[in-house]
C-alpha positions in Angstrom: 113.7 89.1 -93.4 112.0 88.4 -96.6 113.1 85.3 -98.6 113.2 87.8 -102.2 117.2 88.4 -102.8 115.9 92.2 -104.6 114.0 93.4 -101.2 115.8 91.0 -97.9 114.8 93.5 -95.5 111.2 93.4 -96.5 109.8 91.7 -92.8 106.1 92.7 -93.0 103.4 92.3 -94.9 102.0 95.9 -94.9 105.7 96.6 -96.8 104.9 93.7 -98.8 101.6 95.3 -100.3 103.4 98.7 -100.3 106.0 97.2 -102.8 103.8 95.6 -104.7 100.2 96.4 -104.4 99.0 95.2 -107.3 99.2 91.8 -105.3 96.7 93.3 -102.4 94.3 95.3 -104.6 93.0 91.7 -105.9 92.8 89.8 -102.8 90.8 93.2 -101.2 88.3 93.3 -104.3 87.0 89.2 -103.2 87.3 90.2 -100.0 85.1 93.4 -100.5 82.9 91.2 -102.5 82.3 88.8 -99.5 81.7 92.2 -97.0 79.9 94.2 -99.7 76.7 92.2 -99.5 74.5 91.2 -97.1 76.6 87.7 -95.5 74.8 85.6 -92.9 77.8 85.0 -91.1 78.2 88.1 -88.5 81.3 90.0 -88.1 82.3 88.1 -85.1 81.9 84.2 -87.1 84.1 85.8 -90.1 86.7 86.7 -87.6 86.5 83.3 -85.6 87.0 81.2 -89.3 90.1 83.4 -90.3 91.6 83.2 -87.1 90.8 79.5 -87.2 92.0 79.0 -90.7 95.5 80.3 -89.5 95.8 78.6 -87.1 95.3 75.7 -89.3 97.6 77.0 -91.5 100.5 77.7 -88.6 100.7 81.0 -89.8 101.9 82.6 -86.5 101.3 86.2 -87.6 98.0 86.3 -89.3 96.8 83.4 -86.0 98.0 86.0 -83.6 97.0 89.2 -85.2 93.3 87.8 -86.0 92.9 85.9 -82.1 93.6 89.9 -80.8 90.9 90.9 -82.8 88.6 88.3 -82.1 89.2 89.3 -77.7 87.8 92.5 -79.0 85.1 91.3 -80.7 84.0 88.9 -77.4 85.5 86.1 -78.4 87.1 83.8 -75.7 90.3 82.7 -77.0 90.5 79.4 -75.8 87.9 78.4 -77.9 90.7 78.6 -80.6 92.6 75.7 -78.7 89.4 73.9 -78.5 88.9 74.2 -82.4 92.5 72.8 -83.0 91.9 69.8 -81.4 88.5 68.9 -81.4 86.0 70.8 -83.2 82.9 69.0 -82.0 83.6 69.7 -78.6 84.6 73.3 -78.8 82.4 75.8 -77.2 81.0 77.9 -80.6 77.3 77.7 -82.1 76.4 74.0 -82.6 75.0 75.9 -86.1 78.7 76.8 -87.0 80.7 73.4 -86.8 79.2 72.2 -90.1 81.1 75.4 -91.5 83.9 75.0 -89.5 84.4 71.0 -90.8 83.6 72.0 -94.2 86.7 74.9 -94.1 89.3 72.8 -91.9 88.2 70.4 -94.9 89.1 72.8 -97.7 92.1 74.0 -95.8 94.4 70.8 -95.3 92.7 67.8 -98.2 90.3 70.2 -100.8 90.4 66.8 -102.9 88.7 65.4 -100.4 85.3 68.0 -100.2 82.2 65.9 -101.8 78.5 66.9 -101.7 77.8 65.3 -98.7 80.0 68.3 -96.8 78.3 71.2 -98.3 74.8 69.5 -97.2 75.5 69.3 -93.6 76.3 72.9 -93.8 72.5 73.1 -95.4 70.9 70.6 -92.7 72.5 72.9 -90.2 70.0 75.5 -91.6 72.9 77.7 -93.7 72.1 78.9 -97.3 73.8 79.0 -100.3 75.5 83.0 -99.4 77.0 81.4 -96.1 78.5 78.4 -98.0 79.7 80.9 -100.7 81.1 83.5 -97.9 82.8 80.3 -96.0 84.9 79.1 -99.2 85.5 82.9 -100.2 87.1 83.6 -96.8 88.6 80.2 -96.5 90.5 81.1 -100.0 91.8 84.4 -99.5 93.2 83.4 -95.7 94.9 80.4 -97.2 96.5 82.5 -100.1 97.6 85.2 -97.6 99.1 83.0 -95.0 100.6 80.8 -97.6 102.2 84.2 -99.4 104.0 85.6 -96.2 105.1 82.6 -95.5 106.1 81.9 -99.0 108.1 85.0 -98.9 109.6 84.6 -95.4 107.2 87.1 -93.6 105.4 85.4 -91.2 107.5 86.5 -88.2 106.3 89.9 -88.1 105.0 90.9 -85.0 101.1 91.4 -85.1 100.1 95.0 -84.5 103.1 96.8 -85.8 102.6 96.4 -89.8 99.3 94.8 -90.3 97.2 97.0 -92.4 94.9 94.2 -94.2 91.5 95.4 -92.2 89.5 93.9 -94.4 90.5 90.6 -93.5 89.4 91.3 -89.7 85.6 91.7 -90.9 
């Protein structure tokens, strides 16, 4: 049940952008910006930091929903536990953690990003695109999981409504 007094029995987010898809068509044209082009993240790193950013985020759908898809894409899912608790020691690319830092970062204390964060994603070998792709994707999985669950839809059950693809690569 939605938290809006004019729609209460709006519970998913696919009836969320169907009632107002003025809301989705801007969050899909980043999104599309970030896919359009060439990214040096691969499909399967984009799904492992918006699954990862959820789950930051306690956002029980869009954590849920995103961990399916990242078993399909050959990612083990405990490495999503790992992440939670201890990022260094989680078993993902040595080349990634810089990244994942830098969004878990931006995530829970953005006033607290300097310079010196974005350059140990550089002296782990990443360019300026994977920095840019990182924040891009950090941004729109914060504002999605902090709109449905601004609204009171984050209970929906993953699979039945969830219609965003773009967000799954």
């Amino acid at each position: 049940m939605s938290y809006l007094p004019s729609s209460p029995n709006l519970n998913s987010f696919g009836g969320m952008l169907a009632k107002y898809p003025r809301r989705g068509i801007l969050l899909f044209k980043l999104l599309e910006d970030i896919k359009s082009g060439f990214s040096p993240l691969s499909k399967e790193m984009r799904e492992l930091i918006i699954t990862y950013i959820s789950g930051l985020n306690h956002c029980e759908f869009f954590y849920k929903a995103h961990k399916e898809k990242a078993k399909e894409l050959g990612i083990d899912e405990a490495v999503f536990d790992q992440l939670q608790t201890d990022i260094s020691g989680a078993n993902v690319d040595e080349k990634l953690k810089p990244l994942l830092y830098y969004i878990k970062k931006l995530t829970l204390a953005p006033d607290q990003i300097t310079q010196t964060d974005a350059q140990r994603i550089f002296d782990a070998g990443w360019d300026e695109q994977a920095l840019l792709d990182s924040v891009g994707l950090c941004a729109i999985v914060n504002c999605v999981n902090r709109f449905v669950t601004g609204i009171g839809i984050d209970l929906e059950k993953p699979g039945e409504t969830y219609k965003l693809q773009g967000l799954s690569g």
